[in-house]
C-alpha positions in Angstrom: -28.5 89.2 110.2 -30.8 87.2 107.8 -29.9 86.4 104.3 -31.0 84.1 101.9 -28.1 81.5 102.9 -29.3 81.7 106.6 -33.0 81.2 105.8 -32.1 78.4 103.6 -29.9 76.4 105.6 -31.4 77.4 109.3 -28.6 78.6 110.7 -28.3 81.7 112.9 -25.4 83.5 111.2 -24.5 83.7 107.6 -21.0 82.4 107.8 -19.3 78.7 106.6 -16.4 77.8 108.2 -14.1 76.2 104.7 -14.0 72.7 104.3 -10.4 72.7 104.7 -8.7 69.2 104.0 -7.1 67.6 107.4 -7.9 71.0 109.1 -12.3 70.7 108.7 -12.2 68.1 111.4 -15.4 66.8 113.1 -14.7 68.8 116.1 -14.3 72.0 114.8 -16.9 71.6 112.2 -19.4 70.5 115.0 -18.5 73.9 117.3 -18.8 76.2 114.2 -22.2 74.9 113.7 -23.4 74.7 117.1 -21.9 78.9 117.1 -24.7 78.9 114.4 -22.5 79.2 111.3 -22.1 76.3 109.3 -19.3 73.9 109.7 -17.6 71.7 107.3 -16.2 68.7 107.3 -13.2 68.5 104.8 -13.3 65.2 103.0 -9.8 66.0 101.6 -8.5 62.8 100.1 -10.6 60.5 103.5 -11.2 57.0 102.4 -15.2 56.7 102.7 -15.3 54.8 106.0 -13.2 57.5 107.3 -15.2 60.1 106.0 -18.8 58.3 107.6 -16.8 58.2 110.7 -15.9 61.5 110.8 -20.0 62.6 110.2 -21.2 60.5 112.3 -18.7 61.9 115.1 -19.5 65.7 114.0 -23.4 64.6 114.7 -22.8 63.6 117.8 -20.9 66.5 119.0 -24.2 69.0 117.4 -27.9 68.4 116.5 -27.1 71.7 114.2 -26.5 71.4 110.1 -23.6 70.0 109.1 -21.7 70.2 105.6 -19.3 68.0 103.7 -16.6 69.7 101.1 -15.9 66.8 98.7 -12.3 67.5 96.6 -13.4 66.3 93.1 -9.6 65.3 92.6 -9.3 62.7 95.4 -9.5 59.2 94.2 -12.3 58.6 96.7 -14.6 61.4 95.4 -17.9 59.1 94.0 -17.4 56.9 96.6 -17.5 60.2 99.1 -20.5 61.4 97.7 -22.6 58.3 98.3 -21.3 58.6 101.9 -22.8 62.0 102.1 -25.5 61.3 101.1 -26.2 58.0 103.3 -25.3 59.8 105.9 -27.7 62.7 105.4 -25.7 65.7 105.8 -27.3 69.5 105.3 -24.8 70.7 102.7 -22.9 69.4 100.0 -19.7 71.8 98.7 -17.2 71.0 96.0 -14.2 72.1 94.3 -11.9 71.6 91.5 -14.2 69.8 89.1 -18.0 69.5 88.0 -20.2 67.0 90.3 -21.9 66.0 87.3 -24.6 63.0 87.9 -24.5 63.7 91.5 -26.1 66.9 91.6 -29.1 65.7 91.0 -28.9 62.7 93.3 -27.8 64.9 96.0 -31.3 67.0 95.5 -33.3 63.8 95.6 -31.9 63.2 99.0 -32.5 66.5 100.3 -29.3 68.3 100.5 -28.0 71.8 99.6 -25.3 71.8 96.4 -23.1 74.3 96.9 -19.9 74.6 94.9 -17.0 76.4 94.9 -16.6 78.6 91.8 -13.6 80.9 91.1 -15.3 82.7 87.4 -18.2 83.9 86.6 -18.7 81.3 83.6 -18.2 78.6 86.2 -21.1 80.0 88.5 -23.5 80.3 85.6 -23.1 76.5 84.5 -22.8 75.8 88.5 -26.4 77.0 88.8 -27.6 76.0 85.2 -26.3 71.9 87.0 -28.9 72.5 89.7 -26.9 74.6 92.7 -28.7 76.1 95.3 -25.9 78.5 95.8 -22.6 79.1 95.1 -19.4 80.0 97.2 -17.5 82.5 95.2 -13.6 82.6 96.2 -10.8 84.9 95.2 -7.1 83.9 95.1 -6.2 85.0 98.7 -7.7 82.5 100.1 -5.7 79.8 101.6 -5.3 76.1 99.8 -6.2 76.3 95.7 -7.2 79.2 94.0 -8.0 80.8 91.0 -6.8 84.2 89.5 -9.2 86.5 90.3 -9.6 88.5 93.8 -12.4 88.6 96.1 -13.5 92.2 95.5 -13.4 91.8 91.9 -15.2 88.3 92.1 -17.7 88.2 94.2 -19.9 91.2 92.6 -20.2 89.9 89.3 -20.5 86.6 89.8 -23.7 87.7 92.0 -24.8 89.9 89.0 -24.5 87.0 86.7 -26.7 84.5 88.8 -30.0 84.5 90.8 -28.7 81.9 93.3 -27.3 83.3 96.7 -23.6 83.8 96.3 -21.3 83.1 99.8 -17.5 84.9 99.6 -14.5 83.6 100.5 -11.1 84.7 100.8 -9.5 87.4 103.0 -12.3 87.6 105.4 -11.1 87.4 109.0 -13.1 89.5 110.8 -16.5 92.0 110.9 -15.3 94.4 108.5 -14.9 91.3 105.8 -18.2 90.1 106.5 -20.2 93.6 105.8 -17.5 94.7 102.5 -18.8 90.8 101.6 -22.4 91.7 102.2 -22.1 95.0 100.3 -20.7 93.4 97.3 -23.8 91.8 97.5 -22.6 88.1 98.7 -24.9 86.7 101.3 -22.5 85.3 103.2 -18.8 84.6 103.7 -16.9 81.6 104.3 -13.8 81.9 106.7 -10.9 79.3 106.8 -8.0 80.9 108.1 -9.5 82.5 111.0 -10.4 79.2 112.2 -7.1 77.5 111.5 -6.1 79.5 114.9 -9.3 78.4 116.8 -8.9 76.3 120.7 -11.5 73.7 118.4 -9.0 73.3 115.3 -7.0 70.3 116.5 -4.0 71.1 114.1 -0.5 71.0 116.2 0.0 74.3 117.9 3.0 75.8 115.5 0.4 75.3 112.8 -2.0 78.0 115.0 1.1 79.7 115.7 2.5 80.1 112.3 -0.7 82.1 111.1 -0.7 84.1 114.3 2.9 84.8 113.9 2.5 85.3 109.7 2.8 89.2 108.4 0.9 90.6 105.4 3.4 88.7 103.0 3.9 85.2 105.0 2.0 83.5 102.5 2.6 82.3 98.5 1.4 80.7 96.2 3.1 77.1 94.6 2.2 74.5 92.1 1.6 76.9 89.2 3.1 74.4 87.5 0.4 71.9 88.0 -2.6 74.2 86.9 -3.7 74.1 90.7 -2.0 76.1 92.5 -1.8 76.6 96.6 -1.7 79.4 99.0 0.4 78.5 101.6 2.5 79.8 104.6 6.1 80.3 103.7 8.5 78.0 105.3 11.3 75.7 103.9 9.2 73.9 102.3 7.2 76.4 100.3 10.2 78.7 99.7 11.1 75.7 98.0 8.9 75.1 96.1 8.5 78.9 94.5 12.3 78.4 93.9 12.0 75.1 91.5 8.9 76.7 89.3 11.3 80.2 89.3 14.0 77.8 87.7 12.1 75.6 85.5 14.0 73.0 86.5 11.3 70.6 87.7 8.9 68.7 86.0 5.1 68.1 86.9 6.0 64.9 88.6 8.7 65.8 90.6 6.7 68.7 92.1 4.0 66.8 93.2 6.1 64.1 94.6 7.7 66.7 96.5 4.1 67.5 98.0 3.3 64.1 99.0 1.8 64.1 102.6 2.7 67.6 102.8 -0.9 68.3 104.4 -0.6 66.0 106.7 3.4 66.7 108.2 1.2 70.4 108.5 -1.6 68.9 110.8 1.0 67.1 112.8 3.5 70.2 112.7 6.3 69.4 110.8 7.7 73.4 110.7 9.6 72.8 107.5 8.4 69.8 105.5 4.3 70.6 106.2 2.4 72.8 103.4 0.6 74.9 106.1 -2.7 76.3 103.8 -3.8 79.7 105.1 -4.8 82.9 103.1 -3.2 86.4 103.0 -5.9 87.4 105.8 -3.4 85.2 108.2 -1.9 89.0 109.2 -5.3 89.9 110.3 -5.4 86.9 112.9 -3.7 87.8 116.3 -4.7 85.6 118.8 -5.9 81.4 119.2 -10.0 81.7 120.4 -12.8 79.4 121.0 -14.8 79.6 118.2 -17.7 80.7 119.5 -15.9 84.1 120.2 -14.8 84.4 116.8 -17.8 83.9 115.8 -19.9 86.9 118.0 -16.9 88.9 117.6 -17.2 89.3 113.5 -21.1 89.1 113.9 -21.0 92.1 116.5 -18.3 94.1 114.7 -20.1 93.8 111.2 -23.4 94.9 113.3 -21.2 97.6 114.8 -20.0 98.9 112.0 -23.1 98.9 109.9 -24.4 101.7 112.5 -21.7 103.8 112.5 -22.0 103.9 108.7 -25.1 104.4 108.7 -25.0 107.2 111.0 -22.6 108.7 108.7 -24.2 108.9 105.4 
């Protein structure tokens, strides 16, 4: 299965593994990559040293590429970039801002820009900025979205670039992988799946809530705040949904409310944790070493591709 992303980035199979905040730990970034996707380390709100630490760890673990997602909102951003690219990573993704100036120093060093773009004017001035490719994701995808779904998304943001485009959001399994490559994405980037992995190192009700989590266990909070979160529903989140329904809250009291909510998830606080996952969570049945997940989606998109085939 060779796209452009794969011949690119020398990696076997076109799929990233999201570099979900707390949850893109070294460890599970490091098996992703050595299953020959691409795993991420999620930079998240890390101080720097943290965040070298956490490379440096991931390398050790896998001689295979490794990619950073740096959170243009965390206070430690610049400082994070630097890091990266000191530390000499394969892959560079962002979201919720513009890079700016380090686009271009990221290039000089070497390493793959690839942002996270949820419009089609974004991805244009994304690759006009220098990106080598662009990760295109809809609004079921777990942590902050945008308003638009995959299946609408992904096909015209790869009609309005020339740069490889990757999917994300509510791809799970095989099936996602080939609808991704037939709307003309050359690869997919899977979070939730992974959550639910024997590598993530989240607490085990945070594996066990997506297992456990129907077709409607997620929504979506901080509307409020202009960047709003797919989560799992628990007291926390129903919440949350309740005090925007209201109007009773302002902008400050939400996000106080959210404080360290990402981390009580990682540690598995059931009620008080924001638990990010995406509405693919009811596709995800069972905790599996990620190499598994991995050949499973590769052999039932290469599976399914025949029996198409055979039937057109």
């Amino acid at each position: 299965m060779k796209t452009r992303i794969t011949e690119m980035l020398k990696i076997e199979h076109p799929i990233f593994q999201g570099g979900m905040a707390w949850l893109g730990t070294a460890k599970l970034a490091a098996a992703v990559s050595e299953a020959g996707g691409l795993g991420i380390i999620g930079a998240g709100n890390m101080e720097p040293d943290m965040l070298r630490n956490t490379i440096r760890e991931a390398k050790s673990l896998t001689d295979k590429p490794i990619g950073v997602n740096i959170y243009l909102l965390s206070e430690h951003y610049e400082e994070n970039f630097i890091v990266a690219i000191e530390e000499k990573v394969k892959v560079v993704t962002t979201g919720a801002g513009n890079p700016g100036k380090y686009v271009q120093m990221l290039k000089d060093a070497g390493i793959f820009f690839i942002p996270v773009v949820a419009s089609d004017s974004l991805a244009v001035r994304m690759e006009k900025l220098g990106a080598d490719a662009l990760i295109a994701e809809g609004m079921e995808a777990g942590g902050h979205i945008g308003e638009v779904t995959t299946f609408a998304l992904v096909p015209q943001i790869v009609d309005a670039v020339n740069i490889p485009v990757v999917a994300a959001g509510g791809i799970a399994d095989g099936r996602g992988l080939l609808a991704a490559l037939s709307l003309g994405a050359e690869g997919v980037q899977i979070g939730t799946r992974f959550v639910a992995s024997e590598e993530c190192e989240a607490a085990d009700i945070y594996k066990e809530m997506v297992v456990k989590a129907g077709l409607r266990g997620t929504a979506v909070t901080g509307r409020i705040t202009g960047h709003p979160v797919r989560v799992l529903k628990n007291k926390l989140a129903k919440q949350m949904v309740k005090m925007e329904k209201e109007g009773k809250v302002t902008v400050e009291d939400f996000e106080r409310l959210g404080v360290g909510a990402l981390r009580k998830a990682f540690f598995g606080d059931k009620d008080e944790g924001s638990f990010m996952a995406g509405q693919i969570a009811g596709l995800v049945k069972d905790i599996k070493p990620v190499r598994e997940i991995i050949r499973n989606i590769v052999d039932e998109a290469t599976n399914l591709y025949k029996k198409l085939e055979d039937k057109i």
